[in-house]
MIRO-343395 format. One record per residue (C-alpha): residue in one letter; x, y negated, z; residue number from 1. Coordinates in steps of 0.001 Angstrom, whole numbers. Layout:
! MIRO-343395
<r 'a' <X Y Z> NUM>
...
***
This chain:
! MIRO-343395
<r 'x' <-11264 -58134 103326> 1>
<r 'x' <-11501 -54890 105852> 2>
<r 'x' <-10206 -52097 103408> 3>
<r 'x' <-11445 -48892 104277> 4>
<r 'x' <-8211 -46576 103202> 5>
<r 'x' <-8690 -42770 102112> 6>
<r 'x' <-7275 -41099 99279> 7>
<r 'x' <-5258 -38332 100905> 8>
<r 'x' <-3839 -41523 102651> 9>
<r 'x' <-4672 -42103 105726> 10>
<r 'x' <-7593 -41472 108469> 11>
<r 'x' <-10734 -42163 106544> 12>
<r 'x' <-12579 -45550 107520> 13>
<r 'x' <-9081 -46609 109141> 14>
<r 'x' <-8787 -50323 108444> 15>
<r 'x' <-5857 -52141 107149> 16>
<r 'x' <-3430 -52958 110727> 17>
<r 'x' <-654 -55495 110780> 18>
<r 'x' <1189 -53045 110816> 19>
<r 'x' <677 -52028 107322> 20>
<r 'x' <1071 -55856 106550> 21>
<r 'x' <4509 -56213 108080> 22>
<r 'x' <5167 -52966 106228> 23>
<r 'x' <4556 -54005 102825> 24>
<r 'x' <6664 -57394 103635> 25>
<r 'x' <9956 -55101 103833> 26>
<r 'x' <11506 -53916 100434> 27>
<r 'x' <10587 -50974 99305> 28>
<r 'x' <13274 -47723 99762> 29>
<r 'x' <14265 -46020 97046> 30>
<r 'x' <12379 -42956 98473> 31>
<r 'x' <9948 -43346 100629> 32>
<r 'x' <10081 -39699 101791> 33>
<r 'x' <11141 -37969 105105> 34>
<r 'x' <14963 -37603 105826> 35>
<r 'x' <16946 -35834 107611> 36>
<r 'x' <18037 -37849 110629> 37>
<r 'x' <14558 -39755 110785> 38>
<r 'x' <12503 -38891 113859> 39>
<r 'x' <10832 -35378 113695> 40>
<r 'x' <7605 -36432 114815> 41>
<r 'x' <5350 -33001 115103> 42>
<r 'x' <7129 -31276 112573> 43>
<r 'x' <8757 -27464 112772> 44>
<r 'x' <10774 -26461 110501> 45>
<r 'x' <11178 -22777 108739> 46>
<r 'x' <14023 -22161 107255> 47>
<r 'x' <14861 -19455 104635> 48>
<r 'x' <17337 -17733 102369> 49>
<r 'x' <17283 -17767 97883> 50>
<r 'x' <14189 -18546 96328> 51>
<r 'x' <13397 -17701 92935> 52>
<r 'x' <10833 -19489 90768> 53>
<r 'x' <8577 -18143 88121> 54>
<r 'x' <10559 -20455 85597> 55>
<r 'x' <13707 -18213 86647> 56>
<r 'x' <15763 -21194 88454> 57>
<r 'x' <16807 -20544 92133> 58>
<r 'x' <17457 -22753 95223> 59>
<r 'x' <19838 -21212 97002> 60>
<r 'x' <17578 -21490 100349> 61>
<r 'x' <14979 -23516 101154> 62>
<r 'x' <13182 -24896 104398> 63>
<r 'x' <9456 -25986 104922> 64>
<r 'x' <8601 -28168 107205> 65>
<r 'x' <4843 -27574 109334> 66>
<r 'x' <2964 -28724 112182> 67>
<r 'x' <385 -26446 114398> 68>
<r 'x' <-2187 -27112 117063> 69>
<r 'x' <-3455 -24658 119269> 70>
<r 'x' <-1798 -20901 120382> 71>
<r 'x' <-1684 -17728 118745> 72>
<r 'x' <-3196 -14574 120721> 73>
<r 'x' <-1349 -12142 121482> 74>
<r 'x' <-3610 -9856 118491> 75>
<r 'x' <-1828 -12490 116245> 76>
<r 'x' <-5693 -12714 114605> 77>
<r 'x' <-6810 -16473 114721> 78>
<r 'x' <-4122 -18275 112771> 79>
<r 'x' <-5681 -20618 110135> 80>
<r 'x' <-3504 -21669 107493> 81>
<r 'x' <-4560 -25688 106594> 82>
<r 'x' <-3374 -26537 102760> 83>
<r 'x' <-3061 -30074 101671> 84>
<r 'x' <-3575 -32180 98713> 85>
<r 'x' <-1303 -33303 96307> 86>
<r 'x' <-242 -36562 98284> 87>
<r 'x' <-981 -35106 101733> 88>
<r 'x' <1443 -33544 104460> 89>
<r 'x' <1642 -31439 107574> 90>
<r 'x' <31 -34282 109955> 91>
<r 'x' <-3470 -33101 109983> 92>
<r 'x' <-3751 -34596 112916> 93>
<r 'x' <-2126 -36990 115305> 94>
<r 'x' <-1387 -40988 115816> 95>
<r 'x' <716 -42951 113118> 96>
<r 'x' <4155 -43383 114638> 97>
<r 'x' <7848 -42570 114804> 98>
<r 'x' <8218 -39734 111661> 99>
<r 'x' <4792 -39882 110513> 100>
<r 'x' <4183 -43030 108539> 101>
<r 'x' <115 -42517 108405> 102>
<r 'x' <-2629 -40860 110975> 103>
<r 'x' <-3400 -37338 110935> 104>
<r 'x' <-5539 -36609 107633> 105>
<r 'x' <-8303 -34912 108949> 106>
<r 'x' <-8503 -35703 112485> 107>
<r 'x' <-12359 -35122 112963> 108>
<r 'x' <-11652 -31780 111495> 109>
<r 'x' <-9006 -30113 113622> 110>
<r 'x' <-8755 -30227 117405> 111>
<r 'x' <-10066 -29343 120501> 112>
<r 'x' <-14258 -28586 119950> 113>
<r 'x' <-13694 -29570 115904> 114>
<r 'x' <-15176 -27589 113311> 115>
<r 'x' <-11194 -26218 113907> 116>
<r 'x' <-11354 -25974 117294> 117>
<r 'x' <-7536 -25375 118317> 118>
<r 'x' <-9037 -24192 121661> 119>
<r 'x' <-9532 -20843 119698> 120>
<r 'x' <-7945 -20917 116547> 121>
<r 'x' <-4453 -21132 115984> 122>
<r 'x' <-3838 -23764 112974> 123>
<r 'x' <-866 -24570 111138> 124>
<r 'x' <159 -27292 108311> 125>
<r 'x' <2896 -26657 106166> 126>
<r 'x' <4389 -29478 104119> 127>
<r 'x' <4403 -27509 100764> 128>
<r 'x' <8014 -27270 98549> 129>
<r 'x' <8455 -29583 96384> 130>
<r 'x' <7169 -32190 98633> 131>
<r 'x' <8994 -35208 100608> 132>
<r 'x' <7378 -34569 104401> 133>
<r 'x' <10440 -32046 105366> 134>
<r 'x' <10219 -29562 103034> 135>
<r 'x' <12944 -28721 100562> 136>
<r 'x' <12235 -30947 97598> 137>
<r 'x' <13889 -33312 94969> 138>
<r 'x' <15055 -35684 97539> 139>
<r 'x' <16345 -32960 100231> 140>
<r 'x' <20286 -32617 99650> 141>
<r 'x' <21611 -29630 97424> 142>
<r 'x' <24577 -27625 98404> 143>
<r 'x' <26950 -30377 96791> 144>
<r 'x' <26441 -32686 98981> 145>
<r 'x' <24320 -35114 96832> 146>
<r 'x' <20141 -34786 96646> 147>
<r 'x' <18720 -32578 94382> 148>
<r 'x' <16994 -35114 92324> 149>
<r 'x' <16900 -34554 88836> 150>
<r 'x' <18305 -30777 89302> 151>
<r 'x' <15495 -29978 91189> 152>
<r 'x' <13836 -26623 89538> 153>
<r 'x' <10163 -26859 88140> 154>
<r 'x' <7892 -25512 90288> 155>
<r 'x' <4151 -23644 89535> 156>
<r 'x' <1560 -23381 91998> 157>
<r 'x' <2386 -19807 92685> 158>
<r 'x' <6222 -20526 93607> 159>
<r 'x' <4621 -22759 96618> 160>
<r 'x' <2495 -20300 97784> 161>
<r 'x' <5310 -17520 97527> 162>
<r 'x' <6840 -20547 99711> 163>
<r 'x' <4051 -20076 102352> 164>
<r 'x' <4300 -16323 102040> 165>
<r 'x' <7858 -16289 103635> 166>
<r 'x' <6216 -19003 106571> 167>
<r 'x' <3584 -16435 107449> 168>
<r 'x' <5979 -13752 107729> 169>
<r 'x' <8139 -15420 109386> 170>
<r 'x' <6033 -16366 112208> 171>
<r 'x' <4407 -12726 112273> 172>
<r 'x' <1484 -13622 110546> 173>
<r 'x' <213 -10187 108646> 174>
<r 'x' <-3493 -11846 108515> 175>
<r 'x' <-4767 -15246 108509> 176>
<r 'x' <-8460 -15424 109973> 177>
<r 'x' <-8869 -18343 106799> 178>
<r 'x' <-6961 -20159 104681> 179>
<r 'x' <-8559 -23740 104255> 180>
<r 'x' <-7271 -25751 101357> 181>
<r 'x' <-8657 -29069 99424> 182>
<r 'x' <-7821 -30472 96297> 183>
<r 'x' <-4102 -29500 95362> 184>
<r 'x' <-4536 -27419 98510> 185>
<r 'x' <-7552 -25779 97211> 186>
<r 'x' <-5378 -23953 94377> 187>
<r 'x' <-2883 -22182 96764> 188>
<r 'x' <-6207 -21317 98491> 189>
<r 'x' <-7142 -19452 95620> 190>
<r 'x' <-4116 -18021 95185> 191>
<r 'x' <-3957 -16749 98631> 192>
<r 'x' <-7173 -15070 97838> 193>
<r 'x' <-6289 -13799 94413> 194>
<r 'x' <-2495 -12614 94918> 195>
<r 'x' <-2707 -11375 98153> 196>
<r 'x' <-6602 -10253 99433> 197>
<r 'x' <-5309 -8031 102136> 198>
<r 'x' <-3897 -10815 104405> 199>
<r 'x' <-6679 -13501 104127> 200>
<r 'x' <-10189 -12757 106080> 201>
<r 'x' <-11741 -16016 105492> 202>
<r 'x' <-11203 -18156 102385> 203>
<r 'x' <-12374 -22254 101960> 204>
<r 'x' <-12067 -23419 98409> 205>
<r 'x' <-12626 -27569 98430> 206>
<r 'x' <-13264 -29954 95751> 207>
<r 'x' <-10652 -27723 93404> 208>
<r 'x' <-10578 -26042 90239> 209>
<r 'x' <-10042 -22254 88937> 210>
<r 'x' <-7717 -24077 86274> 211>
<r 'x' <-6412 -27459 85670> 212>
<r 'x' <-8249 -28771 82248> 213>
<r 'x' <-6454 -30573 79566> 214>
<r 'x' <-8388 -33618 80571> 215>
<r 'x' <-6996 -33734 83652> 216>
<r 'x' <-3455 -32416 82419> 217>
<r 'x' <-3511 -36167 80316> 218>
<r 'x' <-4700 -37857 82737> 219>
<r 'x' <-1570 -36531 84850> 220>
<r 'x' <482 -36990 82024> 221>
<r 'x' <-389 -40518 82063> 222>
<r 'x' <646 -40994 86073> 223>
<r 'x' <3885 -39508 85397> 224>
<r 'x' <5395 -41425 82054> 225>
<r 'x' <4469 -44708 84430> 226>
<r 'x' <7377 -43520 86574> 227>
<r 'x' <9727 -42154 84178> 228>
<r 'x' <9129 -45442 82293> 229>
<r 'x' <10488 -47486 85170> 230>
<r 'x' <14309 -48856 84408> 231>
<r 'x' <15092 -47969 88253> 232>
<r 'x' <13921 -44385 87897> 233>
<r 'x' <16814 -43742 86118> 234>
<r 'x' <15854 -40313 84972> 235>
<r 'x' <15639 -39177 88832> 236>
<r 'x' <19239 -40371 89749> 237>
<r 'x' <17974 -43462 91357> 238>
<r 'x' <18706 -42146 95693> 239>
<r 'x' <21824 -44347 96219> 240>
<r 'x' <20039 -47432 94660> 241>
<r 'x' <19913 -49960 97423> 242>
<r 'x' <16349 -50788 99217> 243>
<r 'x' <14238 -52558 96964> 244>
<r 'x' <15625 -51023 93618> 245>
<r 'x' <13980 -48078 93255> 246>
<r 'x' <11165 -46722 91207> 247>
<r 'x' <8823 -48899 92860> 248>
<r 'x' <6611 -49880 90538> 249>
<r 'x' <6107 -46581 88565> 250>
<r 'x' <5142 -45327 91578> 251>
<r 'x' <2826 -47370 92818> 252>
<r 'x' <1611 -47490 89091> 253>
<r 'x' <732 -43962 89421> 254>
<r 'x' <-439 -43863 92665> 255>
<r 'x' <-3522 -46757 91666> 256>
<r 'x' <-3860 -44637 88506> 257>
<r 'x' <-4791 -42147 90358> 258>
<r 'x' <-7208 -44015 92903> 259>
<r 'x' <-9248 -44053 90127> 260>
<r 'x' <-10246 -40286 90272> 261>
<r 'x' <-10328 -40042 93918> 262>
<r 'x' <-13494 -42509 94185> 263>
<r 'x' <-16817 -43221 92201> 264>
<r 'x' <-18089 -45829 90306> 265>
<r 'x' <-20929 -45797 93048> 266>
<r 'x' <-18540 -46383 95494> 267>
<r 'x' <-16069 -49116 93768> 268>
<r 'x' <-19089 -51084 92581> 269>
<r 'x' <-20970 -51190 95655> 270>
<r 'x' <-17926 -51469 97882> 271>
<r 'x' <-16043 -54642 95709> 272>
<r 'x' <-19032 -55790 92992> 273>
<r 'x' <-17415 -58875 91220> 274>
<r 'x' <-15667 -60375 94389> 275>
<r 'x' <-12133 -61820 94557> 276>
<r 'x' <-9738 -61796 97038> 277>
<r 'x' <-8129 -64864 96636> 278>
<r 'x' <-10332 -68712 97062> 279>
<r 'x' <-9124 -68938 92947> 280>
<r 'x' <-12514 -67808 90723> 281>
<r 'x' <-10782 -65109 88710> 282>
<r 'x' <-11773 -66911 85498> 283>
<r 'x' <-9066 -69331 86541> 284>
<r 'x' <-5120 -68678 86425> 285>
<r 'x' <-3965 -67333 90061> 286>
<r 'x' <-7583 -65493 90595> 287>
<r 'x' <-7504 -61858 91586> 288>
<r 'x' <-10657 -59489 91765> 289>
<r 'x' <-10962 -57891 95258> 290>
<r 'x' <-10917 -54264 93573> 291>
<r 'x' <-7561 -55587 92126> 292>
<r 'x' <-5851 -56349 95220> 293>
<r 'x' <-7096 -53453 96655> 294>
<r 'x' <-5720 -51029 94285> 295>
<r 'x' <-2037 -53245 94388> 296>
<r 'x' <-1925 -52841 98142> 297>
<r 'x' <-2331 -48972 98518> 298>
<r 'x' <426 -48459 95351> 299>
<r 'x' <2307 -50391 97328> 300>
<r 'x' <1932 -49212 100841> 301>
<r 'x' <2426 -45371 98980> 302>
<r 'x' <5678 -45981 97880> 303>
<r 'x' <7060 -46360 101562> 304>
<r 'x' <5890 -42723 102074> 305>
<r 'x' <6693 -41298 98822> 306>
<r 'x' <9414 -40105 96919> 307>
<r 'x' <8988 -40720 93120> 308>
<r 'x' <10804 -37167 92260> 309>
<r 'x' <8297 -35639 94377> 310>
<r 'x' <5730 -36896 92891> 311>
<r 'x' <6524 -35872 89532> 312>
<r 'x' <7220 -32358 90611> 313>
<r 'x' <3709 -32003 92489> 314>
<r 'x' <2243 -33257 89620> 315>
<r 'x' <3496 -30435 87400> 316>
<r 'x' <2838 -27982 89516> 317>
<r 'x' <-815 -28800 89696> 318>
<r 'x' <-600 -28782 85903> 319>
<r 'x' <465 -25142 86104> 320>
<r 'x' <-2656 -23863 87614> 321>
<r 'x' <-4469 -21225 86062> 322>
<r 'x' <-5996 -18756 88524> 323>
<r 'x' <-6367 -16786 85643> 324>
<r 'x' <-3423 -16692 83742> 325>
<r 'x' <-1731 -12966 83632> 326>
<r 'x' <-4530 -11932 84850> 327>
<r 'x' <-7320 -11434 82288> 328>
<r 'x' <-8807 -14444 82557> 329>
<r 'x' <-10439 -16348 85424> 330>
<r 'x' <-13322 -14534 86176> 331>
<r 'x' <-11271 -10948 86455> 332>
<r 'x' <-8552 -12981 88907> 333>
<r 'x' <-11358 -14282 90891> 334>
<r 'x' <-13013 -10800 91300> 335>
<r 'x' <-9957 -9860 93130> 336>
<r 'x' <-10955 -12161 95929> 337>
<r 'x' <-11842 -9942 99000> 338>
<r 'x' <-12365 -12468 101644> 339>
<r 'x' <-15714 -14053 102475> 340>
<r 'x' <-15037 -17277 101366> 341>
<r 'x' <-16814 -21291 100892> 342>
<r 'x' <-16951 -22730 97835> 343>
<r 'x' <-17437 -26359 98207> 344>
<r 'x' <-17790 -29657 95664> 345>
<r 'x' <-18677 -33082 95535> 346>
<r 'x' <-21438 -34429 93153> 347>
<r 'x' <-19740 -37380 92164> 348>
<r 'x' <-16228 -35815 91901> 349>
<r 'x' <-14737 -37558 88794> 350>
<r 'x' <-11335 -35319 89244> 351>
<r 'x' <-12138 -32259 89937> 352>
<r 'x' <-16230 -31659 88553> 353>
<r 'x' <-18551 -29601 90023> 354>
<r 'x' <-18890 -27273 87247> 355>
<r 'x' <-14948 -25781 88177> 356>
<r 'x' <-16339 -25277 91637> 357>
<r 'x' <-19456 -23404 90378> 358>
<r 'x' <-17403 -20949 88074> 359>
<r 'x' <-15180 -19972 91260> 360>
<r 'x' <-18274 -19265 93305> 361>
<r 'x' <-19950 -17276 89980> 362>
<r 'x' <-16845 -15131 89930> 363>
<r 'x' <-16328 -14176 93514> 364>
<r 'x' <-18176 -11388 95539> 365>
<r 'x' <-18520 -12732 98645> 366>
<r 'x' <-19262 -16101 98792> 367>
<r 'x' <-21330 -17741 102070> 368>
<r 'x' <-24035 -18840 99544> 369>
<r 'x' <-24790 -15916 97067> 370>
<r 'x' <-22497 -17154 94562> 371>
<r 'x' <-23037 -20961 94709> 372>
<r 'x' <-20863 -23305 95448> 373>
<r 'x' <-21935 -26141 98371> 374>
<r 'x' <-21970 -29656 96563> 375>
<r 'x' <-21728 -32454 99330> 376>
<r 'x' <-24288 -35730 98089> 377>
<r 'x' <-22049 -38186 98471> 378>
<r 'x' <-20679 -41793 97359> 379>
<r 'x' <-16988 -41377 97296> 380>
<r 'x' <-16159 -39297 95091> 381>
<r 'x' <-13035 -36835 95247> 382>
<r 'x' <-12029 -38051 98672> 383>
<r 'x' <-15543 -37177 99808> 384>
<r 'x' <-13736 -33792 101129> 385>
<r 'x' <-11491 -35700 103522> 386>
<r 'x' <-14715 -38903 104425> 387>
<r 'x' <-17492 -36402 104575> 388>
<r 'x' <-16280 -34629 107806> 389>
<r 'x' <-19677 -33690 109412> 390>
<r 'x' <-20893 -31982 106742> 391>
<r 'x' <-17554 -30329 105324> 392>
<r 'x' <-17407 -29525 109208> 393>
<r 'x' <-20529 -27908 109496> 394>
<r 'x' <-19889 -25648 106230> 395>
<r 'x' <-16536 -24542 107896> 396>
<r 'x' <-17941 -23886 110675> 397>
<r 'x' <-20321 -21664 109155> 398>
<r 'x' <-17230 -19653 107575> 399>
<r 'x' <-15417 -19205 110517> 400>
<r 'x' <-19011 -18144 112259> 401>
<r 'x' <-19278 -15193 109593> 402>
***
C-alpha cells in the first residue's frame, strides 16, 4: 500500500521509499535525535550564555540550532521567523539526506516564488529548546560530561520563546516583518505577539489554541505515561543503552497515539475503509487492518528521529500554554497584540478545534478578516496546515501583501 506520510513528518503526499524500509530493518537507537558529531546538514547554530526558566532552574548556557533561506537587507526589515510544531524541526525545506533524516516540512511553502519567497524575504527556522534537532535539550550533554536526560529543567512555552528572543538579537534582528507559526509553533506565535508587540509587524496564528484545554492536557497525559511506562525508559537514564534497547516502544506508542488527532475520521475511513495489509482476512490469526500497519510503521520510523526525553519535555511545555495566564485572562493578553496578524483553522481539526482559533481572532484588533479566523475545508484534519499548501499559501500571502 502507497502511504501518503504527513503528520509534522515528512513532505506531505511523500510516499513510503526503500529507504524508509531499510530504515526500519535496523534497530532502533536509543535516541533517535541529532548528535553532536553527526553531519550538520543545513543547520547553524547560536550559541548562548545562562538561561533561566520560569520554573526557576537554569542551564548554564544553551545553543539553538536553525536553518535560513534567503538574505537579509541591509534595513535588516524582511526576516520572517518560521515556528514549528511539536514534532517538527529547522528543515523547512530541503532533500532528506546526511543530518536531516526527513524532507523539508513545508517545501511548497518556502522558497524561491513560494508564498515565502526567499527571493525577498529573509526566513529562518530555529529548532526550539527542548528539542532533539541541535538545540540544547534532554539528550544534548550537560557540563558533567554525561546528557542531561532526566536533569533536564521543565520548560513552559514562554522559556522557548525567551529562547528565540536571544536568536533574534543575536543576529540583529530588532523587527521581524512576521512571525509564522503552526500548531506547537502557533503558541510561541502568540507569544511573540503578546510579550513582545513592538518587534513583530506581521503575525500568522495556524491551527493553534489561546490555551491548551484539559481535554487535550489528558489526552497528552496519555502519550506520555506510554513512555514512562516502558522498562527501557528507565526514568530518562536510558542514553548508554545499546541500539535496540531503548524506549522504543513507548515512543512509537505515543507517536500513533497521537496520529490520531492529526487526521479525521473523513480521512482514515476513506483513505483505509476495512482493508488489510496482509493476504490473512483480519478475522483470522496473523491478519492486520491496513490502518493498523499504517499507524505501526510511522511509530516506528519516528523513533529513529526522536528522542523519547524530548518528547516528554515538548509535551509539557505545550501543556503550559495559557496566553492568558498573568495576564488577566485571554482576551486582555490577546488585546495586546499589535501586529496585523492571520488567524487560521481547519474544520475538521480534532486537536486543536476551530472554536480556540475563533476566540484568538475575537480578541485581537487587527486581524486580516475583521476578527474571524480563516477555516481551511478540508479532509485531513490537523495536518491540513502542513497538506493544504495552496490555500494556507494564498492566506500568507495575503499577510505579507498587507
Amino acid at each position: 500500500m502507497d502511504w501518503q506520510t504527513t503528520s509534522e513528518d515528512t513532505v506531505p503526499s511523500a510516499p513510503v521509499t526503500e529507504a524508509d524500509v531499510r530504515l526500519l530493518r535496523a534497530r532502533p537507537p536509543a535516541t533517535g535525535g541529532w548528535r553532536d558529531g553527526d553531519p550538520l546538514g543545513g543547520r547553524r547554530f547560536a550559541a548562548f550564555g545562562a538561561f533561566a526558566t520560569e520554573s526557576g532552574a537554569e542551564l548554564p548556557g544553551i545553543r539553538l540550532a536553525f536553518e535560513s533561506w534567503g538574505e537579509l537587507n541591509a534595513a535588516r526589515d524582511n526576516a520572517i521567523l518560521v515556528l514549528h510544531a511539536l514534532t517538527g524541526d529547522s528543515h523547512v525545506r530541503g532533500e532528506a539526506g546526511a543530518g536531516h533524516p526527513t524532507a523539508g516540512w513545508w517545501e511548497d511553502i518556502v522558497g524561491p516564488g513560494a508564498p515565502l519567497d526567499t527571493d525577498r524575504w529573509f526566513v529562518i527556522a530555529p529548532n526550539m529548546l527542548g528539542g532533539c534537532q541541535g538545540s540544547t535539550g534532554p539528550a544534548s550533554i550537560a557540563p558533567n560530561g554525561y546528557e542531561w536526560a532526566s536533569r533536564f529543567p521543565y520548560l513552559t512555552i514562554r522559556d522557548q520563546v525567551a529562547a528565540q528572543v536571544r536568536l533574534a538579537d543575536a543576529l540583529g534582528i530588532d523587527t521581524w516583518a512576521a512571525v509564522i507559526g503552526g500548531s506547537m509553533g502557533g503558541m510561541h506565535a502568540l507569544e511573540w505577539g503578546v510579550e513582545h508587540p513592538e518587534r513583530v509587524e506581521r503575525l500568522a496564528v495556524l491551527s493553534s489554541p489561546p490555551v491548551t484545554t484539559a481535554d487535550q492536557i489528558a489526552f497528552n497525559t496519555v502519550q506520555l505515561e506510554t513512555i514512562r511506562m516502558d522498562p527501557r525508559f528507565q526514568g530518562g537514564e536510558y542514553y548508554d543503552l545499546a541500539d535496540g534497547d531503548g524506549p522504543h516502544r513507548g515512543l512509537a506508542l505515543a507517536r500513533r497515539m497521537a496520529l490520531l488527532n492529526y487526521r479525521s475520521p473523513i480521512e482514515l475511513n476513506q483513505r483505509f475503509q476495512r482493508s488489510w495489509q496482509s493476504d490473512v482476512s483480519p478475522l483470522g490469526h496473523g491478519g492486520r487492518f491496513a490502518v493498523e500497519s499504517y499507524l505501526d510503521f510511522h511509530g516506528n520510523k519516528f523513533t529513529r528521529r526522536f528522542d523519547a526525553n524530548s518528547y516528554v519535555t515538548l509535551v509539557e511545555a505545550m501543556n503550559s500554554h495559557d496566553v492568558g495566564r498573568d495576564r488577566g485572562g485571554v482576551e486582555e493578553a490577546l488585546a495586546r497584540i499589535t501586529a496585523r496578524t492571520l488567524v487560521l483553522g481547519i474544520d475538521s481539526d480534532r486537536l486543536f478545534p476551530v472554536d480556540g482559533q475563533h476566540r484568538i481572532a475575537h480578541g485581537i484588533r487587527h486581524t486580516l478578516d475583521g476578527a474571524e479566523a480563516v477555516v481551511l475545508t478540508s479532509d485531513f484534519g490537523h495536518d491540513g496546515f502542513l497538506i493544504e499548501t495552496a490555500a494556507v499559501g494564498h492566506h500568507l500571502g495575503r499577510l505579507l501583501a498587507s
